[in-house]
Backbone atoms as SQL, in Angstrom:
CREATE TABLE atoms (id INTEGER PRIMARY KEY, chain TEXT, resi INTEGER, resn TEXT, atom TEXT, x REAL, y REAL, z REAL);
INSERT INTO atoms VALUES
  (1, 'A', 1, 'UNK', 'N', 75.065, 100.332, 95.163),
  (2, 'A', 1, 'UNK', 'CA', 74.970, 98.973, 94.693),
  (3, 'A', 1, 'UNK', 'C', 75.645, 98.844, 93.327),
  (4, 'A', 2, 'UNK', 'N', 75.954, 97.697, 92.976),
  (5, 'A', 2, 'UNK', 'CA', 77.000, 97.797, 91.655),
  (6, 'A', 2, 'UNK', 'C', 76.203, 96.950, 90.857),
  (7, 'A', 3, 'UNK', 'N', 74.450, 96.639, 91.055),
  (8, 'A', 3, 'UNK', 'CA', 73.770, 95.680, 90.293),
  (9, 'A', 3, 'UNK', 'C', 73.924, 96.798, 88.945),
  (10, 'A', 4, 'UNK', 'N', 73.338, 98.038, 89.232),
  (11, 'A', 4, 'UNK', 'CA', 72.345, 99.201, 87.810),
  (12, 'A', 4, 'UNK', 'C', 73.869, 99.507, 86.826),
  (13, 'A', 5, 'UNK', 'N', 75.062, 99.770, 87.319),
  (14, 'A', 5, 'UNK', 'CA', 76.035, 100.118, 86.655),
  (15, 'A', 5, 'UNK', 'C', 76.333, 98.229, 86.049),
  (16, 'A', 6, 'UNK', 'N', 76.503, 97.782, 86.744),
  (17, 'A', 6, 'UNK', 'CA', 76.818, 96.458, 85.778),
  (18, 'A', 6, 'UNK', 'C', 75.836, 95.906, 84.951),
  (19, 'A', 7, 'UNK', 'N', 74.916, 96.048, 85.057),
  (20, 'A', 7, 'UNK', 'CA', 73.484, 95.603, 84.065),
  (21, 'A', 7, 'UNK', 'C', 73.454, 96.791, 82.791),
  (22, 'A', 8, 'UNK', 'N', 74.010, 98.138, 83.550),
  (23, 'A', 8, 'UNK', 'CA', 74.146, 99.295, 82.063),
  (24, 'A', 8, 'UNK', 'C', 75.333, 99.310, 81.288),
  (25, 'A', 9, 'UNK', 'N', 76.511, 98.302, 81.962),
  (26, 'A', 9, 'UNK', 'CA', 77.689, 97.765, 81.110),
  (27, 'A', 9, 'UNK', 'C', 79.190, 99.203, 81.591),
  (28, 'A', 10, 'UNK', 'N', 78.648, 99.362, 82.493),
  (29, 'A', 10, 'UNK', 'CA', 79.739, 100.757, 82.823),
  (30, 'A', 10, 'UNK', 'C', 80.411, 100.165, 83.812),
  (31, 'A', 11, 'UNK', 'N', 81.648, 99.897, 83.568),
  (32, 'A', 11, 'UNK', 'CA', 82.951, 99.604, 83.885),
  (33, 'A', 11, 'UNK', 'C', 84.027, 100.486, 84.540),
  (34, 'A', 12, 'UNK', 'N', 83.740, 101.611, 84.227),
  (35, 'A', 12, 'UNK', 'CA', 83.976, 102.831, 85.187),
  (36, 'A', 12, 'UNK', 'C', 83.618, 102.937, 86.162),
  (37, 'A', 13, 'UNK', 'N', 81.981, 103.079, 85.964),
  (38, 'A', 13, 'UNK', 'CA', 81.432, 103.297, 87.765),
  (39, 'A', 13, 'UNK', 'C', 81.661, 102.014, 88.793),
  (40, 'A', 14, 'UNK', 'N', 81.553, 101.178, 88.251),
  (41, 'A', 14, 'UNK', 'CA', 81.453, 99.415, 89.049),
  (42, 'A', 14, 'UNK', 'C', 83.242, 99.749, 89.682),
  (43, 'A', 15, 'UNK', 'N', 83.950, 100.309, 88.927),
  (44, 'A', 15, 'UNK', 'CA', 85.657, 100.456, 89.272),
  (45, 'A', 15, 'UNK', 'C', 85.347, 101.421, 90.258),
  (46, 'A', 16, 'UNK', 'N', 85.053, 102.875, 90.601),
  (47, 'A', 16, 'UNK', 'CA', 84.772, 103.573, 91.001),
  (48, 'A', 16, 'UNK', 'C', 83.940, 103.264, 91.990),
  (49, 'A', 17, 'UNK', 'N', 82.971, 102.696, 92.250),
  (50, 'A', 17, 'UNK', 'CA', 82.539, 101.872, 93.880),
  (51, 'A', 17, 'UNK', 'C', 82.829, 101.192, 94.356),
  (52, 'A', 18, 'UNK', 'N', 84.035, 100.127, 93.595),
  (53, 'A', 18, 'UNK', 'CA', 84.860, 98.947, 94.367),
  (54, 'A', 18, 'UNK', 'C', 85.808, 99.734, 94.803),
  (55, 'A', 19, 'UNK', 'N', 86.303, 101.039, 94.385),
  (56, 'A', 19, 'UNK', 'CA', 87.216, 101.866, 94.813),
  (57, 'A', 19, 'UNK', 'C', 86.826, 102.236, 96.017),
  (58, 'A', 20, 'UNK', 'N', 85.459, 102.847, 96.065),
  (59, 'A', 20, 'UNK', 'CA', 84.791, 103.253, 97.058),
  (60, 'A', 20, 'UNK', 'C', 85.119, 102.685, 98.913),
  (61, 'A', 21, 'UNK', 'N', 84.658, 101.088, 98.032),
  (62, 'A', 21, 'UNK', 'CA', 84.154, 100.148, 99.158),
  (63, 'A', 21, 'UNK', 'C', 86.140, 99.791, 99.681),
  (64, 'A', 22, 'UNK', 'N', 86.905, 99.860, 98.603),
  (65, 'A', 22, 'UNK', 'CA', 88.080, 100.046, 99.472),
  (66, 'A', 22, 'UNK', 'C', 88.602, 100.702, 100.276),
  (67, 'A', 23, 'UNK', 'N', 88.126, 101.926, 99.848),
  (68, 'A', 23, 'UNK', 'CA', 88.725, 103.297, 101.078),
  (69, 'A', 23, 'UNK', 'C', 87.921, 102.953, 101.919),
  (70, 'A', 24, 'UNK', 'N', 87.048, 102.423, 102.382),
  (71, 'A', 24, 'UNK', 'CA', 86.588, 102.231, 103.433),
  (72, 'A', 24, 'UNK', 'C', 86.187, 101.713, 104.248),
  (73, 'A', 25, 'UNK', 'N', 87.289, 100.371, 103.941),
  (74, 'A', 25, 'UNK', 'CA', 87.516, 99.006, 104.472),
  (75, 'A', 25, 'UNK', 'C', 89.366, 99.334, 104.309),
  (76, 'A', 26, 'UNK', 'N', 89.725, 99.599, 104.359),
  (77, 'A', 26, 'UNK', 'CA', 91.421, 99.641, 104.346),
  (78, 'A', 26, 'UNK', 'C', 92.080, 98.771, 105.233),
  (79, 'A', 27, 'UNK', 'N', 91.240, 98.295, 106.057),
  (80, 'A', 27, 'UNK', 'CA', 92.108, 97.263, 106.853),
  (81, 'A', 27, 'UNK', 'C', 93.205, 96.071, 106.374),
  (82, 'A', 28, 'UNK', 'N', 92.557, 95.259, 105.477),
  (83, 'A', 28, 'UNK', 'CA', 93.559, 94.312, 104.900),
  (84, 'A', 28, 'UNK', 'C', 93.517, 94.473, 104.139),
  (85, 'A', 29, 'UNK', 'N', 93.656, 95.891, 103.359),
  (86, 'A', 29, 'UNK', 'CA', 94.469, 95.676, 102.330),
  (87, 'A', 29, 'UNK', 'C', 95.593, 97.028, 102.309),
  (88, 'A', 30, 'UNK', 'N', 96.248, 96.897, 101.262),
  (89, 'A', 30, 'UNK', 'CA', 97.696, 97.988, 101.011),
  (90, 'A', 30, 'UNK', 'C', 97.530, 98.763, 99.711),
  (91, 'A', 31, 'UNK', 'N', 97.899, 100.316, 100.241),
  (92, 'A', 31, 'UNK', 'CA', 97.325, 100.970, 98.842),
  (93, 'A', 31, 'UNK', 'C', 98.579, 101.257, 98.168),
  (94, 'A', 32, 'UNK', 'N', 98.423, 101.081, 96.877),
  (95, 'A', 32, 'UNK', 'CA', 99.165, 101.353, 96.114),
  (96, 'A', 32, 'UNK', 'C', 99.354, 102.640, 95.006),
  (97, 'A', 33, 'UNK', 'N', 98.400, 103.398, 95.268),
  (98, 'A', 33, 'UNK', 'CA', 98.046, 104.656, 94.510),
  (99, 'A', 33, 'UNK', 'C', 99.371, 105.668, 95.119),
  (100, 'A', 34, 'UNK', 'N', 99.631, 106.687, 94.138),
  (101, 'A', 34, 'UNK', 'CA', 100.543, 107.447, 94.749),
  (102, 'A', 34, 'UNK', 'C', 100.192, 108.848, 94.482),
  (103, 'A', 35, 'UNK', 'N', 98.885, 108.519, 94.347),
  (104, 'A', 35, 'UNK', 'CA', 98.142, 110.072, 94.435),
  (105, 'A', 35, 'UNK', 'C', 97.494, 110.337, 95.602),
  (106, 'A', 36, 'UNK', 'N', 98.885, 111.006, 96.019),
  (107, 'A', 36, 'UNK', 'CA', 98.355, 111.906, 97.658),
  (108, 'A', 36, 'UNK', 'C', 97.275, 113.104, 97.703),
  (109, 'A', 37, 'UNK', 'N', 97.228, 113.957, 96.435),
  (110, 'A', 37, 'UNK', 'CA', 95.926, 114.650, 96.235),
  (111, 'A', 37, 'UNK', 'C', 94.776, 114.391, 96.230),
  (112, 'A', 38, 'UNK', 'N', 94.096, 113.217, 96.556),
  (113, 'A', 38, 'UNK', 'CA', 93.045, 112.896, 96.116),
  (114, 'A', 38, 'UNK', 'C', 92.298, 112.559, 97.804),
  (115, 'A', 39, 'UNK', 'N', 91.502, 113.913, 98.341),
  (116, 'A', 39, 'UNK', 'CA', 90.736, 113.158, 99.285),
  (117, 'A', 39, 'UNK', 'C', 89.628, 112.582, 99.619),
  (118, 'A', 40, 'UNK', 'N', 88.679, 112.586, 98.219),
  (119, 'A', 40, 'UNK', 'CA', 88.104, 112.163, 97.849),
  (120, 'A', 40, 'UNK', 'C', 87.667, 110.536, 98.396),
  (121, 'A', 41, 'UNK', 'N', 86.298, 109.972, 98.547),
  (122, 'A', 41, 'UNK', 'CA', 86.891, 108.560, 98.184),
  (123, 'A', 41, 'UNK', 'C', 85.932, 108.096, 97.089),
  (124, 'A', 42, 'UNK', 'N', 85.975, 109.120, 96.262),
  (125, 'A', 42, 'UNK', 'CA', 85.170, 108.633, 94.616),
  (126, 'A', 42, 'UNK', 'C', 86.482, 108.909, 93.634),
  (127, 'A', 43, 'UNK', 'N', 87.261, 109.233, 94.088),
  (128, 'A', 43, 'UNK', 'CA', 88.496, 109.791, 93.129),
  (129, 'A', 43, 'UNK', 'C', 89.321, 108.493, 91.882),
  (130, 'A', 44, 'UNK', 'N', 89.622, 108.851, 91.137),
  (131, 'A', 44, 'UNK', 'CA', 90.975, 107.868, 90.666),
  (132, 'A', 44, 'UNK', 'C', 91.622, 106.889, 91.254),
  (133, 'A', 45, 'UNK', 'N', 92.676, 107.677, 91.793),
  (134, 'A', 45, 'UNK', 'CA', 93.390, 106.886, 92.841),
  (135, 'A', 45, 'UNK', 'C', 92.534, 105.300, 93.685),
  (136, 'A', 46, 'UNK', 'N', 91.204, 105.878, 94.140),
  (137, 'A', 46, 'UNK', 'CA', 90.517, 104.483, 94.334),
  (138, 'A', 46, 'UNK', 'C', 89.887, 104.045, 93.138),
  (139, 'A', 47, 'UNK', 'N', 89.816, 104.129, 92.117),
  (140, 'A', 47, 'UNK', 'CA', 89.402, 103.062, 91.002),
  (141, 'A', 47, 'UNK', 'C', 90.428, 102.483, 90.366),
  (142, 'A', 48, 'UNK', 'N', 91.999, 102.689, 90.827),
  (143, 'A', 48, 'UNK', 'CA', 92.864, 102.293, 90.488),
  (144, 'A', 48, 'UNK', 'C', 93.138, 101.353, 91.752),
  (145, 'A', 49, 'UNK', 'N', 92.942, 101.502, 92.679),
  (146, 'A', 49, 'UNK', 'CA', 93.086, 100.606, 93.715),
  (147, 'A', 49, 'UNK', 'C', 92.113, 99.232, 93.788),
  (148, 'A', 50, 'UNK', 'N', 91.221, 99.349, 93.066),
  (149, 'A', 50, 'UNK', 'CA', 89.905, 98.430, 92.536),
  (150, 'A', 50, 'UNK', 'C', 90.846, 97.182, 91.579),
  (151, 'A', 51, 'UNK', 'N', 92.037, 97.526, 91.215),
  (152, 'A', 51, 'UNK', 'CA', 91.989, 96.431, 90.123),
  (153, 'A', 51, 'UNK', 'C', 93.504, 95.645, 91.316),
  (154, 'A', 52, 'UNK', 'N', 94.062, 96.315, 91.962),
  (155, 'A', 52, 'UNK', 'CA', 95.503, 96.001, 92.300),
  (156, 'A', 52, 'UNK', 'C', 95.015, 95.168, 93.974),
  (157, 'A', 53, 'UNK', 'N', 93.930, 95.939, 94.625),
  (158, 'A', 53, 'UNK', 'CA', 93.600, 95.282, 95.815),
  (159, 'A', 53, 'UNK', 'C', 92.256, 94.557, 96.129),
  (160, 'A', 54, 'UNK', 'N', 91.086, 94.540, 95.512),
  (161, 'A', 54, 'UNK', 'CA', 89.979, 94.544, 95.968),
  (162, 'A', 54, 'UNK', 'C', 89.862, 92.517, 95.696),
  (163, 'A', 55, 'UNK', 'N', 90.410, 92.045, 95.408),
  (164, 'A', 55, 'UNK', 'CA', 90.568, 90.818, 95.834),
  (165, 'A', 55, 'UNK', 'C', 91.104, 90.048, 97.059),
  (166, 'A', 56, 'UNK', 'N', 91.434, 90.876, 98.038),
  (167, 'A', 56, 'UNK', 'CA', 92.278, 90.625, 98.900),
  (168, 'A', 56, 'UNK', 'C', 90.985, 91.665, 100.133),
  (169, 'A', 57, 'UNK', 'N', 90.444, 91.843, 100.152),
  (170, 'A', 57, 'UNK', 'CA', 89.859, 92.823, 101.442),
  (171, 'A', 57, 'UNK', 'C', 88.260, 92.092, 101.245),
  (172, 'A', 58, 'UNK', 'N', 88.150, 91.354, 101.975),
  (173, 'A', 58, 'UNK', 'CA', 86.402, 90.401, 102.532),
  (174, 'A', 58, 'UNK', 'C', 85.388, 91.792, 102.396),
  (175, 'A', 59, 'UNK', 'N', 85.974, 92.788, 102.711),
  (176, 'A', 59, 'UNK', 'CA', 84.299, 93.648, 102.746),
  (177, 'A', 59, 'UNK', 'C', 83.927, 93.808, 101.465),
  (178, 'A', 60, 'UNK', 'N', 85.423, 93.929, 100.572),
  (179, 'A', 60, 'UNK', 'CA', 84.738, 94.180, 99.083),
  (180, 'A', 60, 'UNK', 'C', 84.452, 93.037, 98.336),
  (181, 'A', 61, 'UNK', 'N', 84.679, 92.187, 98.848),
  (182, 'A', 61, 'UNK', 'CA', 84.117, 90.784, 98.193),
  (183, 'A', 61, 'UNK', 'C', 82.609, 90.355, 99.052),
  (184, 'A', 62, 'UNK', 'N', 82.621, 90.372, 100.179),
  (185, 'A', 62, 'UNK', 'CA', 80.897, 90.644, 100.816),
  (186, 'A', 62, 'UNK', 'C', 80.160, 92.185, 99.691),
  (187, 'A', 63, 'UNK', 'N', 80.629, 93.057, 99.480),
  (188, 'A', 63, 'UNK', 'CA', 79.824, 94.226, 98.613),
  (189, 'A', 63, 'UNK', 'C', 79.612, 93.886, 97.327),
  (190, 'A', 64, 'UNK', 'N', 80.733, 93.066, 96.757),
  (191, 'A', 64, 'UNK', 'CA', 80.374, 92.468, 95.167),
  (192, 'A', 64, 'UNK', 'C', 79.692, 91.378, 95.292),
  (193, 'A', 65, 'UNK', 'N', 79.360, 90.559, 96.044),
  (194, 'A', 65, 'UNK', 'CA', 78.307, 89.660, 96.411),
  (195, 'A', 65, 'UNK', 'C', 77.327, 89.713, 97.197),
  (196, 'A', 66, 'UNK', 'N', 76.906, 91.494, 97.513),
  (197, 'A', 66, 'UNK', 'CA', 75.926, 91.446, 97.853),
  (198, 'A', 66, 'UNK', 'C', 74.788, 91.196, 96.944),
  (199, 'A', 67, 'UNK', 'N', 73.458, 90.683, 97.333),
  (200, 'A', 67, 'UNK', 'CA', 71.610, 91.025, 96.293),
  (201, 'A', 67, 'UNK', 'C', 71.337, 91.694, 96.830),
  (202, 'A', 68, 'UNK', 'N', 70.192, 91.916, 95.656),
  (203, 'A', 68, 'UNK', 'CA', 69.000, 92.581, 96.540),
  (204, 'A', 68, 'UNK', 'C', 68.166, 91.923, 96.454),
  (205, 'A', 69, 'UNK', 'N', 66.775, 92.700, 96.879),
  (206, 'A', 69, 'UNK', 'CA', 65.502, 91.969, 97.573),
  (207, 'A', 69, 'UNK', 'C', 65.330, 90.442, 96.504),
  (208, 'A', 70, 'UNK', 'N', 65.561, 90.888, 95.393),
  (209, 'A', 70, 'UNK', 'CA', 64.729, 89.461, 94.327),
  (210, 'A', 70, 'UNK', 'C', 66.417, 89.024, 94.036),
  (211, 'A', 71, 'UNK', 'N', 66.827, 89.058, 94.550),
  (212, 'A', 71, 'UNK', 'CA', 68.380, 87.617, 94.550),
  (213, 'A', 71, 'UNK', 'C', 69.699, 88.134, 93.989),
  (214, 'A', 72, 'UNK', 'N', 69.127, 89.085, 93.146),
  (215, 'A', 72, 'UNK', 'CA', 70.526, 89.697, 91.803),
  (216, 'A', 72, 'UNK', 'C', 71.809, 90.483, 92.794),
  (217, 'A', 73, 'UNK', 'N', 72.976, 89.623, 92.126),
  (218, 'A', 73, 'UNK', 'CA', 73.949, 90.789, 92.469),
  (219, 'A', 73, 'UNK', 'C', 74.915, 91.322, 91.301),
  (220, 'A', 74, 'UNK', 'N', 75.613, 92.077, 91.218),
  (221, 'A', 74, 'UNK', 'CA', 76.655, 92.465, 90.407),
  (222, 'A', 74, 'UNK', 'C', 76.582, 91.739, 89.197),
  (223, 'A', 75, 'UNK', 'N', 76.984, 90.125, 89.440),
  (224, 'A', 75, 'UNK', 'CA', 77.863, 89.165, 88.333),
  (225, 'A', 75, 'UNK', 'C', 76.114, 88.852, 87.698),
  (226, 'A', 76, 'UNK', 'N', 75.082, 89.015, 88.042),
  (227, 'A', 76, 'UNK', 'CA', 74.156, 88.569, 87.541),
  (228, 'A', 76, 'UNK', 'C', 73.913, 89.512, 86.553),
  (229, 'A', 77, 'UNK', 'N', 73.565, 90.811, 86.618),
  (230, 'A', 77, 'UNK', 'CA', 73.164, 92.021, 86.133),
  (231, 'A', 77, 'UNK', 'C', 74.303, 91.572, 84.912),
  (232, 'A', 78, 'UNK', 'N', 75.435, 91.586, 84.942),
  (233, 'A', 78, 'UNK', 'CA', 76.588, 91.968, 83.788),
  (234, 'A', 78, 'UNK', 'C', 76.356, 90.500, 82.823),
  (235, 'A', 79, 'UNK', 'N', 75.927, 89.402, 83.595),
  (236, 'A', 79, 'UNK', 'CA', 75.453, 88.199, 82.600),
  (237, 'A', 79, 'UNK', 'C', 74.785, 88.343, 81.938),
  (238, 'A', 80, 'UNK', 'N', 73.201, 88.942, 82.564),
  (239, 'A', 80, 'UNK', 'CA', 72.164, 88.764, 81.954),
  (240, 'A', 80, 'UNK', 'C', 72.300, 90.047, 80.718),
  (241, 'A', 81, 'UNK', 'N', 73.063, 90.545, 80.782),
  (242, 'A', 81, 'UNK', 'CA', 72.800, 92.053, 80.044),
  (243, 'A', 81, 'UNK', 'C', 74.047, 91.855, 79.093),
  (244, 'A', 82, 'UNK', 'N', 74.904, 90.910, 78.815),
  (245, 'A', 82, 'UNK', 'CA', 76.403, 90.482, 78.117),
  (246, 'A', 82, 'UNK', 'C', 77.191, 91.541, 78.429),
  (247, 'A', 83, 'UNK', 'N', 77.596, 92.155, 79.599),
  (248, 'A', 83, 'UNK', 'CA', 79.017, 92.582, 79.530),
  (249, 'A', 83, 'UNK', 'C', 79.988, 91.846, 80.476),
  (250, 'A', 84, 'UNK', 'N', 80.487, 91.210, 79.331),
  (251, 'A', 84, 'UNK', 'CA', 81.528, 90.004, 79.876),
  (252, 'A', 84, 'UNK', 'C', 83.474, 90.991, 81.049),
  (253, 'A', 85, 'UNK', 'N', 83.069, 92.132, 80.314),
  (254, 'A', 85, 'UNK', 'CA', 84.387, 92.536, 80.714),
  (255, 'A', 85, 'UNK', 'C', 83.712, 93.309, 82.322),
  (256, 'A', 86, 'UNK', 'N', 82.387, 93.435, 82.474),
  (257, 'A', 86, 'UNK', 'CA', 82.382, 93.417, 83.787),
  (258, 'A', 86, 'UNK', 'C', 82.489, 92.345, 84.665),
  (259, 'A', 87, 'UNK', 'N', 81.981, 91.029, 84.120),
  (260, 'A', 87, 'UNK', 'CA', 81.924, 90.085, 84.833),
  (261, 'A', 87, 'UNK', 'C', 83.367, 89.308, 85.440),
  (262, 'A', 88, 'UNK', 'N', 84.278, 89.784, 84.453),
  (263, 'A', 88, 'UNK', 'CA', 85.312, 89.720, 84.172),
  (264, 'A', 88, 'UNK', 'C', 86.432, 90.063, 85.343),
  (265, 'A', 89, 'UNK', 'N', 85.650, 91.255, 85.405),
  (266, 'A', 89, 'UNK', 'CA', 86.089, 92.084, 86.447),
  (267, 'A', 89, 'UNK', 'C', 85.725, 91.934, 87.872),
  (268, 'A', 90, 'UNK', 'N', 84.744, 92.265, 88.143),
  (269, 'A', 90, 'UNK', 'CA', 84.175, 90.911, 89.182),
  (270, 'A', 90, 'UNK', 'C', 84.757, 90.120, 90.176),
  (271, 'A', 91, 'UNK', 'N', 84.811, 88.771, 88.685),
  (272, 'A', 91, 'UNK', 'CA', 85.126, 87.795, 89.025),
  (273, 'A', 91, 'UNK', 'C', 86.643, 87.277, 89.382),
  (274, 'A', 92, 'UNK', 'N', 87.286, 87.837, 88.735),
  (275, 'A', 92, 'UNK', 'CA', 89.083, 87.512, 88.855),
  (276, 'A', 92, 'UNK', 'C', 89.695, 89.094, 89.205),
  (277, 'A', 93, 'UNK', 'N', 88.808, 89.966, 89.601),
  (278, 'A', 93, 'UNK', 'CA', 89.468, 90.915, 90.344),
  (279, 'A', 93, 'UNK', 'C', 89.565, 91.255, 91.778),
  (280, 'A', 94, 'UNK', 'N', 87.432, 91.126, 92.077),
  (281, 'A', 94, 'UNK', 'CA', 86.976, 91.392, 93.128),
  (282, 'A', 94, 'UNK', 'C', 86.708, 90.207, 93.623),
  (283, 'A', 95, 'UNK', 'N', 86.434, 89.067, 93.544),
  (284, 'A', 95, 'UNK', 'CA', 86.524, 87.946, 94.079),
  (285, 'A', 95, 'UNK', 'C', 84.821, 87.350, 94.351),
  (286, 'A', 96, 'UNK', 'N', 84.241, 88.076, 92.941),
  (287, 'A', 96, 'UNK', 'CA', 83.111, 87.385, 93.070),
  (288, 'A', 96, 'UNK', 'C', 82.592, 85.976, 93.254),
  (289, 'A', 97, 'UNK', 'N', 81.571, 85.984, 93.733),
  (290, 'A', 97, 'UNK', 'CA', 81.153, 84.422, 94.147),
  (291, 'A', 97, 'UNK', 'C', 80.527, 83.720, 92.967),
  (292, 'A', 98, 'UNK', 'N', 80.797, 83.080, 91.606),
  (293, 'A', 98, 'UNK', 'CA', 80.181, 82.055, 90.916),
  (294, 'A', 98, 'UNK', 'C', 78.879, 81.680, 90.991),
  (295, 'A', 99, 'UNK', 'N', 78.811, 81.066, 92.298),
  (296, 'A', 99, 'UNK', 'CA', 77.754, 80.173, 92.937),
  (297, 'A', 99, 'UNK', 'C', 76.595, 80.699, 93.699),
  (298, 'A', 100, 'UNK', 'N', 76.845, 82.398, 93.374),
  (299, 'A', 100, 'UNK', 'CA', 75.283, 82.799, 94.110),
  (300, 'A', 100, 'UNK', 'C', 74.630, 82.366, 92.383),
  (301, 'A', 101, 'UNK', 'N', 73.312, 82.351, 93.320),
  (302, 'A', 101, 'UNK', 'CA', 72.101, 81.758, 92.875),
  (303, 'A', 101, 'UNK', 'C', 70.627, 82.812, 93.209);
């Protein structure tokens, strides 16, 4: 879940599971990493793929807008806690939703 890393202001890990959630949705989208070493799918190469594709692939925009049980997702945690450069991220990268509530 990307609520505990965005509420603790880590911008790394939140990159690093949108990376995640790309390798493993690859369908619509196109990778652009050119690190063939990496088979990983916690590696680099997918947290670099987090900023170039994850606006463009629905599963990772359904995963950054997922809650949990009491409503919170991602963009809430990084509000309520001020880290704007996650929300940031989020929002005009991953294609967070505004309007959850």
């Amino acid at each position: 879940s990307l609520l505990a890393p965005s509420m603790e202001g880590n911008l790394d890990e939140v990159k690093r599971l949108v990376g995640i959630a790309i390798a493993n949705n690859p369908s619509t989208t196109s990778s652009t990493s050119t690190n063939d070493n990496n088979d990983e799918n916690d590696g680099p190469a997918n947290a670099n793929n987090a900023n170039a594709a994850a606006n463009t692939n629905p599963a990772v925009s359904a995963y950054v807008n997922a809650v949990d049980p009491s409503g919170n997702a991602a963009i809430h945690g990084a509000t309520f806690s001020g880290h704007l450069s996650i929300l940031q991220f989020l929002v005009e990268t991953c294609g967070a939703d505004l309007r959850l509530t």
